[in-house]
N, C-alpha and C positions, 0 to 999 in steps of 0.2 A: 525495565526502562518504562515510566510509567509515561512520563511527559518529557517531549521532544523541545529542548528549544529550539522556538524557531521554524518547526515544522509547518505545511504548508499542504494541509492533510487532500485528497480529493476522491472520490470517488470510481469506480469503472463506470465509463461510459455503458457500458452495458449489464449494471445492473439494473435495470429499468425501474419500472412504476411499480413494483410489487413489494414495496414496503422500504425500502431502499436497506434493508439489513443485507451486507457485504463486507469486503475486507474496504480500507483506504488504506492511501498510498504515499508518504512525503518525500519525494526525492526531489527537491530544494535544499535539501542540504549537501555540502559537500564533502565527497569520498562516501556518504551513508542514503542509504535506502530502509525508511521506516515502514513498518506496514504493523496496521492496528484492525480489531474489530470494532466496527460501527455502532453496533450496541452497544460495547463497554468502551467510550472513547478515553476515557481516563484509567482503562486498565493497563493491561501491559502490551509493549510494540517487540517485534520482532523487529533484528534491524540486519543488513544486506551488503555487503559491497555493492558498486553500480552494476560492474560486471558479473554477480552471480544472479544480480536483480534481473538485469539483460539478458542473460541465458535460463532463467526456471522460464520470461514471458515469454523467448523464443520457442520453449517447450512445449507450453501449453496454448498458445494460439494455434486455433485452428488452419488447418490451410485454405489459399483461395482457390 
């Protein structure tokens, strides 16, 4: 899935000022969750349910 219609790609807030190469994210679309590398934004996306989207962040966020 190289190109998303419609996607509404963005960034993690916390990939900072370090060149900005990270994953983005488009979940504006519905029932799908894209995610793409940055560098290659016209390569290929991994695409998600909201809900397993929702549980890998609840995974790997750190706790407060």
């Amino acid at each position: 899935m190289a190109e998303v219609a419609g996607a509404q790609w963005r960034k993690s807030t916390r990939s900072g000022d370090n060149g900005g190469d990270c994953v983005e994210v488009a979940d504006n679309l519905p029932g799908l969750v894209a995610v793409r590398d940055s560098k290659d934004p016209s390569g290929p996306a991994l695409s998600f349910s909201p809900a397993a989207w929702a549980s890998f962040v609840r995974s790997v966020k750190p706790a407060h």
